[in-house]
TORPA-4810 file (N, C-alpha, C, O; in nm, 3 decimals):
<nodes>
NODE_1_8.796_-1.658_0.880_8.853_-1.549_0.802_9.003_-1.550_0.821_9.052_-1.565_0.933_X
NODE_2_9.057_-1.537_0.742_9.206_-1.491_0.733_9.287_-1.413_0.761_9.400_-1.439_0.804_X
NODE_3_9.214_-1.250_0.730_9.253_-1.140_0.772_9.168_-1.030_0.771_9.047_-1.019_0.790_X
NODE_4_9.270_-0.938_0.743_9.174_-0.738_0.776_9.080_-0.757_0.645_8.958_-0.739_0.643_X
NODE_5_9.181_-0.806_0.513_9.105_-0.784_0.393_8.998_-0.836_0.409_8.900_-0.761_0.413_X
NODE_6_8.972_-1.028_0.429_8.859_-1.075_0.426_8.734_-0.977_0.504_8.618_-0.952_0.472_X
NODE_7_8.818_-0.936_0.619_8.671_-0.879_0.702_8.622_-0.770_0.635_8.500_-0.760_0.630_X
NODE_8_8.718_-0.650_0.563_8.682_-0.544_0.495_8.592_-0.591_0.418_8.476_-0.558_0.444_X
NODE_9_8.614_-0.678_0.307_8.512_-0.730_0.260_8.391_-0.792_0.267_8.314_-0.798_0.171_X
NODE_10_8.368_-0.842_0.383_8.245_-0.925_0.433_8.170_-0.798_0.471_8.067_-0.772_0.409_X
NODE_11_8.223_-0.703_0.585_8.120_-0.565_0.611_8.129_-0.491_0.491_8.042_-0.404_0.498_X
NODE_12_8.193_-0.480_0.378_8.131_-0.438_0.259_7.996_-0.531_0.154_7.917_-0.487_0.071_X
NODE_13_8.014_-0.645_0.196_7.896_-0.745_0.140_7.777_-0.742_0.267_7.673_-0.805_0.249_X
NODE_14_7.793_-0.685_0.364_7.655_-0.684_0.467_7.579_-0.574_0.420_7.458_-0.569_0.400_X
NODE_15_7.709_-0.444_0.397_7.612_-0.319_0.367_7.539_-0.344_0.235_7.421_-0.315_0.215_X
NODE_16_7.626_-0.405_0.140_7.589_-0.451_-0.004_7.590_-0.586_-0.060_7.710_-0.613_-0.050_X
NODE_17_7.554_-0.650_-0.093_7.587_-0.797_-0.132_7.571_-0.798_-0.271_7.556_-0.904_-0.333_X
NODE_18_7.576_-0.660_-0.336_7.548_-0.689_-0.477_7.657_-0.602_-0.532_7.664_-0.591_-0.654_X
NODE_19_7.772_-0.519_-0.433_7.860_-0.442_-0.458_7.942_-0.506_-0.598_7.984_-0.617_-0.629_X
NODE_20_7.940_-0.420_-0.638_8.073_-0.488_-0.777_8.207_-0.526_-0.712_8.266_-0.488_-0.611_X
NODE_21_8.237_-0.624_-0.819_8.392_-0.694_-0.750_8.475_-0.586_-0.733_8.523_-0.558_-0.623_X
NODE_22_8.511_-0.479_-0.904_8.595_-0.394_-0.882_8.529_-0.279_-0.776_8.630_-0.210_-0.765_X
NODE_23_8.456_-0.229_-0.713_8.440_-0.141_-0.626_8.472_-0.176_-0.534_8.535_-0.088_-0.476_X
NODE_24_8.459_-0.331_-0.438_8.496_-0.390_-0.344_8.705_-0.342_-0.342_8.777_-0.289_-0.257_X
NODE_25_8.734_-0.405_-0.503_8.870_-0.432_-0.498_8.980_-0.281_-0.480_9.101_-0.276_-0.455_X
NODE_26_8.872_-0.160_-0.507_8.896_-0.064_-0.538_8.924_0.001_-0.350_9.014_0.078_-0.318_X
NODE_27_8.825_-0.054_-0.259_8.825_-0.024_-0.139_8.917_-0.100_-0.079_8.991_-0.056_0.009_X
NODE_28_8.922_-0.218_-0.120_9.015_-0.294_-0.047_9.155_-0.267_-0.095_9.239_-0.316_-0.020_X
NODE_29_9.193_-0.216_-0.180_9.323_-0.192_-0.243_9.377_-0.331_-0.284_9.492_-0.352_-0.247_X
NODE_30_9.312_-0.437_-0.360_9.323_-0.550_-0.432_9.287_-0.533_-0.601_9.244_-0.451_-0.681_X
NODE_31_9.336_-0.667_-0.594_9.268_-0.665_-0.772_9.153_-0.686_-0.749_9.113_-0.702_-0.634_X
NODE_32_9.072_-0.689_-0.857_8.941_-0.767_-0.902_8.953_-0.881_-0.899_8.876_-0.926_-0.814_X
NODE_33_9.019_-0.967_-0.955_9.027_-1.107_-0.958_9.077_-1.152_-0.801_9.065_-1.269_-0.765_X
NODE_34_9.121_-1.071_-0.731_9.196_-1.137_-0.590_9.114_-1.130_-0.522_9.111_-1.224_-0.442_X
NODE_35_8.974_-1.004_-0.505_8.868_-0.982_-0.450_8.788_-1.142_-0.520_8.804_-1.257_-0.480_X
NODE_36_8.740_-1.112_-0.587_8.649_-1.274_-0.666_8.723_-1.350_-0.586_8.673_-1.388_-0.480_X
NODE_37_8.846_-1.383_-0.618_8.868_-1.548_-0.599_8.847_-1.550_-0.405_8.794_-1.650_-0.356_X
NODE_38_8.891_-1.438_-0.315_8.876_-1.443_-0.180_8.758_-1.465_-0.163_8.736_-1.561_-0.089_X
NODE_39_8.582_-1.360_-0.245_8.470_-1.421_-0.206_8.420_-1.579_-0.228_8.338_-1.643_-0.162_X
NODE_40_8.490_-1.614_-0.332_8.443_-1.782_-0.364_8.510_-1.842_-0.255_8.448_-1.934_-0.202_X
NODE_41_8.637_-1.810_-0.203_8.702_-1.884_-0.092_8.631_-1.908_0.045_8.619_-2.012_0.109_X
NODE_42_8.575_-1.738_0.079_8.452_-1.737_0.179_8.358_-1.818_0.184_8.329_-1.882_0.285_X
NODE_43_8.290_-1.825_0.057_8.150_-1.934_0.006_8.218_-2.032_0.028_8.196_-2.038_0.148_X
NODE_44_8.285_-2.117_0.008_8.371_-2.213_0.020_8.347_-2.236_0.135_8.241_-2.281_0.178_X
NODE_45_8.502_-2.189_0.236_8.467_-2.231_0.383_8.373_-2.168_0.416_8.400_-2.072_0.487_X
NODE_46_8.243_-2.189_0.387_8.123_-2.155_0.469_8.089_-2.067_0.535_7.981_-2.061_0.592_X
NODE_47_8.220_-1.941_0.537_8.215_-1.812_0.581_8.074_-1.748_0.557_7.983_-1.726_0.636_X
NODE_48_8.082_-1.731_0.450_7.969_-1.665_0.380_7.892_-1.775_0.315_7.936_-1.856_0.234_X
NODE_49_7.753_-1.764_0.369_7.641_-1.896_0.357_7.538_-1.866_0.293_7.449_-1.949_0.274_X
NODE_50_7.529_-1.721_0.242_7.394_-1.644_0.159_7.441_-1.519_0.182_7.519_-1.450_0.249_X
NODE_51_7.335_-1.520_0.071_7.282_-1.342_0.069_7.145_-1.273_0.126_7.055_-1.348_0.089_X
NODE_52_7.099_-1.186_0.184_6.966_-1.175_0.182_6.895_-1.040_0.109_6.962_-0.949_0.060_X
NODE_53_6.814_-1.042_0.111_6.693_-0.963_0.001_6.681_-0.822_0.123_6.658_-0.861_0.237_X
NODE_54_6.689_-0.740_0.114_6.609_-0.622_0.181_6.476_-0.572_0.117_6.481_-0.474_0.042_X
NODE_55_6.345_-0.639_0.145_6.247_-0.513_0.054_6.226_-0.367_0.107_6.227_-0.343_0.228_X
NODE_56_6.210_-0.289_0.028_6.149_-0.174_0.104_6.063_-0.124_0.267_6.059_-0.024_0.338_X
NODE_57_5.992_-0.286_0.267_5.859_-0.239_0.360_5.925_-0.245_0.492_5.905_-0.186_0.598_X
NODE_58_6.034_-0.357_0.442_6.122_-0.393_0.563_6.219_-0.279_0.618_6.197_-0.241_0.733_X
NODE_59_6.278_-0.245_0.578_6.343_-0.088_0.597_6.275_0.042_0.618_6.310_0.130_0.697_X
NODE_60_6.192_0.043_0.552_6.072_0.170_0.659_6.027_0.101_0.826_6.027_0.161_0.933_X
NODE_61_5.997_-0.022_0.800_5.959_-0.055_0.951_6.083_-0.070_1.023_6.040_-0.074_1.138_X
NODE_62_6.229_-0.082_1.034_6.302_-0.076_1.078_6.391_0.050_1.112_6.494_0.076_1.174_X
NODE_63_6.294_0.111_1.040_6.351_0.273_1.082_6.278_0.350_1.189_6.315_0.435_1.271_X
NODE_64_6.143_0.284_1.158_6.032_0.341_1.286_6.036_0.255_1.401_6.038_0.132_1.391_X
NODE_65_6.036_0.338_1.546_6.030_0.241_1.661_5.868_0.254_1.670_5.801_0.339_1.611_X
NODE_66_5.806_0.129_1.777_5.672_0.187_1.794_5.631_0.143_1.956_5.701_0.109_2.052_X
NODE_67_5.464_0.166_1.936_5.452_0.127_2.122_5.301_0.204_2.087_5.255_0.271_1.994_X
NODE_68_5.248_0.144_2.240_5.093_0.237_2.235_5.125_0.234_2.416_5.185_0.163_2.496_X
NODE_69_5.051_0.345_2.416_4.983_0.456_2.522_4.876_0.394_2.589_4.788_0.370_2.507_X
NODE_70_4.842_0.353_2.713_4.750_0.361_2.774_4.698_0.445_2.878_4.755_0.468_2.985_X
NODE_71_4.593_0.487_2.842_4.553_0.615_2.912_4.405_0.648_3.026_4.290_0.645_2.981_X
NODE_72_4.440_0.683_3.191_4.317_0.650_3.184_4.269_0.817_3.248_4.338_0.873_3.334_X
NODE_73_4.146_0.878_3.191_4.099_0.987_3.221_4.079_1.037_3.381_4.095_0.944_3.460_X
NODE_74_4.051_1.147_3.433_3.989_1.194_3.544_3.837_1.187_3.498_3.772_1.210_3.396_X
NODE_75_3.813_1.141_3.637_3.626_1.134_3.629_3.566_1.241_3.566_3.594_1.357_3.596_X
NODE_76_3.480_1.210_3.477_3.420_1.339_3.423_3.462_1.403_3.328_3.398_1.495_3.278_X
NODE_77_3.599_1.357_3.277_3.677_1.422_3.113_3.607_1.299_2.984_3.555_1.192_3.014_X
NODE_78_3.621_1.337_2.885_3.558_1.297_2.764_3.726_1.254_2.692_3.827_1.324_2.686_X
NODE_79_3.712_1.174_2.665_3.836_1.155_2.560_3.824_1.244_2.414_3.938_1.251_2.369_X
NODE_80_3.773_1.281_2.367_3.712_1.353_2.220_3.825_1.467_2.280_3.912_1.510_2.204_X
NODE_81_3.816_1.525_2.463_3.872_1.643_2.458_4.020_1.639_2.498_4.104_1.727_2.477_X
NODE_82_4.040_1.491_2.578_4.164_1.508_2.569_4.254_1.489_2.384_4.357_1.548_2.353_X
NODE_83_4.166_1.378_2.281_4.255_1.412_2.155_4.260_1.499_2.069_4.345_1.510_1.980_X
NODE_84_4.133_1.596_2.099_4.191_1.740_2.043_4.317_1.823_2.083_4.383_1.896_2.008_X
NODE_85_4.341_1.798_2.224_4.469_1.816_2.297_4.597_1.758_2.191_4.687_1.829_2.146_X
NODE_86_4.582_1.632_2.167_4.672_1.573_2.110_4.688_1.575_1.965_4.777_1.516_1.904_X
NODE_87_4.610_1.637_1.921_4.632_1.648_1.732_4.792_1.685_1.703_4.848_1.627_1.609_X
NODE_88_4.854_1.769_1.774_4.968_1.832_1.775_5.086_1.681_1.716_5.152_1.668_1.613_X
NODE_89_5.073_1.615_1.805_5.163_1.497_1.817_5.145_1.412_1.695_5.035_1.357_1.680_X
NODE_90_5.261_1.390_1.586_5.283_1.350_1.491_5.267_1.209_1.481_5.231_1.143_1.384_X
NODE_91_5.300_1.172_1.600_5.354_1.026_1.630_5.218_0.945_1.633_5.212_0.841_1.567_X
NODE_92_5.123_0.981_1.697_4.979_0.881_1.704_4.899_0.839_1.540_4.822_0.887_1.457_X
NODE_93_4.973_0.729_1.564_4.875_0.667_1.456_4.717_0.649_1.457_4.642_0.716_1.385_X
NODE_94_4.682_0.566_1.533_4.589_0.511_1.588_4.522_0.552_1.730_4.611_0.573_1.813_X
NODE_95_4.379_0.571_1.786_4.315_0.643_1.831_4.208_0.553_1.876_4.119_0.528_1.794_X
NODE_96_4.201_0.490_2.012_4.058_0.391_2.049_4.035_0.415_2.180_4.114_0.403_2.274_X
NODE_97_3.917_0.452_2.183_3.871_0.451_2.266_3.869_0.317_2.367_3.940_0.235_2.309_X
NODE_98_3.819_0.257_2.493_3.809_0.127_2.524_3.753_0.082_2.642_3.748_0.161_2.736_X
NODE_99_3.721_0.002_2.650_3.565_-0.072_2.780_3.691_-0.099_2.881_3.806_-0.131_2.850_X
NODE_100_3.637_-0.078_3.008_3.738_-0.151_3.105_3.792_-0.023_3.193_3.737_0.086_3.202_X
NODE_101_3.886_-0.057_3.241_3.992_0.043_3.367_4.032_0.139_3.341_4.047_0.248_3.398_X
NODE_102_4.062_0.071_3.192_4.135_0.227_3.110_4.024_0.328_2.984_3.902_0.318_2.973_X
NODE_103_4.091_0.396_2.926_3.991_0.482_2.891_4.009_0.518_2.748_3.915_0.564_2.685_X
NODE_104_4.146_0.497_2.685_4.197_0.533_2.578_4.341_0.424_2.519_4.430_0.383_2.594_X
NODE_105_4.336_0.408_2.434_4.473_0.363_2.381_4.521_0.409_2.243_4.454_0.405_2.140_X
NODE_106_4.624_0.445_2.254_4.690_0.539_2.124_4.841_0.390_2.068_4.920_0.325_2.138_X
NODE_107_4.818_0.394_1.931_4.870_0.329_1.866_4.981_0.452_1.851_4.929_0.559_1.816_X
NODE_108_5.169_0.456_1.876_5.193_0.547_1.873_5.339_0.463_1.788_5.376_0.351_1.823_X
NODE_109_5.411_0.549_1.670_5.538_0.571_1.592_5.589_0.639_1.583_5.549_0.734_1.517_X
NODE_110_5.731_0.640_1.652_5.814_0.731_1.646_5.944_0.670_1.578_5.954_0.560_1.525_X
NODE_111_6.052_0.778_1.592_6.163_0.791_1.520_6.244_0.764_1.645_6.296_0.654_1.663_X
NODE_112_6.257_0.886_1.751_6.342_0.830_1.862_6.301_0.859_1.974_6.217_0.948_1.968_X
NODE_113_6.329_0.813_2.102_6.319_0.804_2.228_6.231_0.937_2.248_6.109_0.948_2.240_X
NODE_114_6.307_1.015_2.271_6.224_1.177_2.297_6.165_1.205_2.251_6.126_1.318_2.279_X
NODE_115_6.098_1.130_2.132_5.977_1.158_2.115_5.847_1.129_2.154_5.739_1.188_2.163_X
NODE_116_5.907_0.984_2.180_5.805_0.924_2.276_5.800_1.014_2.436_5.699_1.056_2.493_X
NODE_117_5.898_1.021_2.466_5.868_1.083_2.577_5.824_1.191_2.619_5.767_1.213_2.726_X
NODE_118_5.857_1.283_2.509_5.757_1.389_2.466_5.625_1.428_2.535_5.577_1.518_2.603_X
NODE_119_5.584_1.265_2.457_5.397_1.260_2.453_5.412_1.226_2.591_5.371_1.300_2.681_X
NODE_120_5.476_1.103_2.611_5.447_1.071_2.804_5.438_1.169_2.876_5.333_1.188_2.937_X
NODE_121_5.554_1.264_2.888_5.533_1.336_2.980_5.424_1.452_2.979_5.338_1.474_3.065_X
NODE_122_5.453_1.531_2.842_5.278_1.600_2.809_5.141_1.559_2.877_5.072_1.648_2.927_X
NODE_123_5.096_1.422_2.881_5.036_1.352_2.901_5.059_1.338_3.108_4.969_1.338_3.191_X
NODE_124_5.129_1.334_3.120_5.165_1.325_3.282_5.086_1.462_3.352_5.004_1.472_3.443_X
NODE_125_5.163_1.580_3.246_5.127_1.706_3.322_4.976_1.749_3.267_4.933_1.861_3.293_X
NODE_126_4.888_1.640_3.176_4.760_1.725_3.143_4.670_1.693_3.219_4.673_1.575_3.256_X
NODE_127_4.550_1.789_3.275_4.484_1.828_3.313_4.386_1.713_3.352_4.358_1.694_3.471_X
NODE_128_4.324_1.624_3.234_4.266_1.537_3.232_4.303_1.399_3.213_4.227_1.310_3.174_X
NODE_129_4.425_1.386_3.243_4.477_1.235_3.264_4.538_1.220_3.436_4.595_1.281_3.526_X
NODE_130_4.453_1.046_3.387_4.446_1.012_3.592_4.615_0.917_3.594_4.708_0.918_3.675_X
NODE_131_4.593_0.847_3.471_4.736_0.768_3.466_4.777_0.769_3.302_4.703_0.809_3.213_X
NODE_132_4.901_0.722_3.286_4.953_0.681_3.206_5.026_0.597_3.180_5.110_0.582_3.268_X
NODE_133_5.041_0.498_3.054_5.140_0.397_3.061_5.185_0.389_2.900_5.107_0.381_2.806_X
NODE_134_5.328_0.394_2.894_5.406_0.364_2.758_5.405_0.222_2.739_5.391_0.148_2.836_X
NODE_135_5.416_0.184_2.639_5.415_0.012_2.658_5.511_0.020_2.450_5.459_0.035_2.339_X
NODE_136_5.656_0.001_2.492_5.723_0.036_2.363_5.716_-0.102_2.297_5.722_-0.197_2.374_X
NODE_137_5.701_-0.134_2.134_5.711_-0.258_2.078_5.847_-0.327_2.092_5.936_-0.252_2.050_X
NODE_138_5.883_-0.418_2.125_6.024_-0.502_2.102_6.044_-0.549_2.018_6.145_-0.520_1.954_X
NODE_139_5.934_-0.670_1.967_5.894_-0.737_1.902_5.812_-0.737_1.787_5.699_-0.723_1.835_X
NODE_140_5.798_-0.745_1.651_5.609_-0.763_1.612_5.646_-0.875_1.581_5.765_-0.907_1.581_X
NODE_141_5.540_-0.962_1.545_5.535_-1.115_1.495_5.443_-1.096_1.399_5.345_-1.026_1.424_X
NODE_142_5.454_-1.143_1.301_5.415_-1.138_1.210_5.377_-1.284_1.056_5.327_-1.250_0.949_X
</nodes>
């Protein structure tokens, strides 16, 4: 890059890549034609190497964080009664019961941190939970 302009322009083509020349030129305080001929210059030296597509599905999932809950009861509690407990909580998608050590796993989406933690700690102080574990997504593969 060359300068302030080029960069003004490149983080105006990240947020948009379909921005009009004159709106670009209008922000940058350039012409239209000086904006054009700088993006072909970019494409050129290889600055700028594409564009990419945003679909929708992709931007809802990038707005939601996620993670599941593992949960394991006190002897003698029913899970049925701890998720009536939990109807409240917006965030649980998903709801399974499960064979093994543990006792429950909650498929859980949130928006931000405290919300998750919310449920953790709720979950810490109830009655009928022996443990708990957050386990947040980093990753999906897909």
């Amino acid at each position: 890059m060359k300068d302030d302009v080029d960069r003004q322009i490149i983080e105006i083509l990240k947020i948009n890549a379909r921005e009009r020349f004159s709106d670009i030129a209008r922000r940058v305080n350039r012409s239209r034609t000086a904006v054009e001929k700088r993006i072909e210059r970019l494409e050129a030296d290889g600055i700028i190497q594409g564009y990419n597509v945003v679909l929708s599905s992709d931007t809802e999932r990038s707005e939601k964080l996620g993670g599941f809950v593992i949960i394991t009861h006190v002897d003698g509690a029913q899970c049925e009664n701890l998720l009536n407990d939990l109807s409240v909580f917006g965030i649980i998608k998903r709801r399974c019961s499960v064979y093994g050590e543990m006792d429950l796993v909650l498929e859980i989406e949130y928006n931000t941190l405290e919300e998750m933690m919310e449920l953790k700690y709720y979950l810490m102080e109830h009655a009928n939970v022996k443990s708990v574990s957050i386990l947040p997504v980093i990753k999906e593969w897909v």
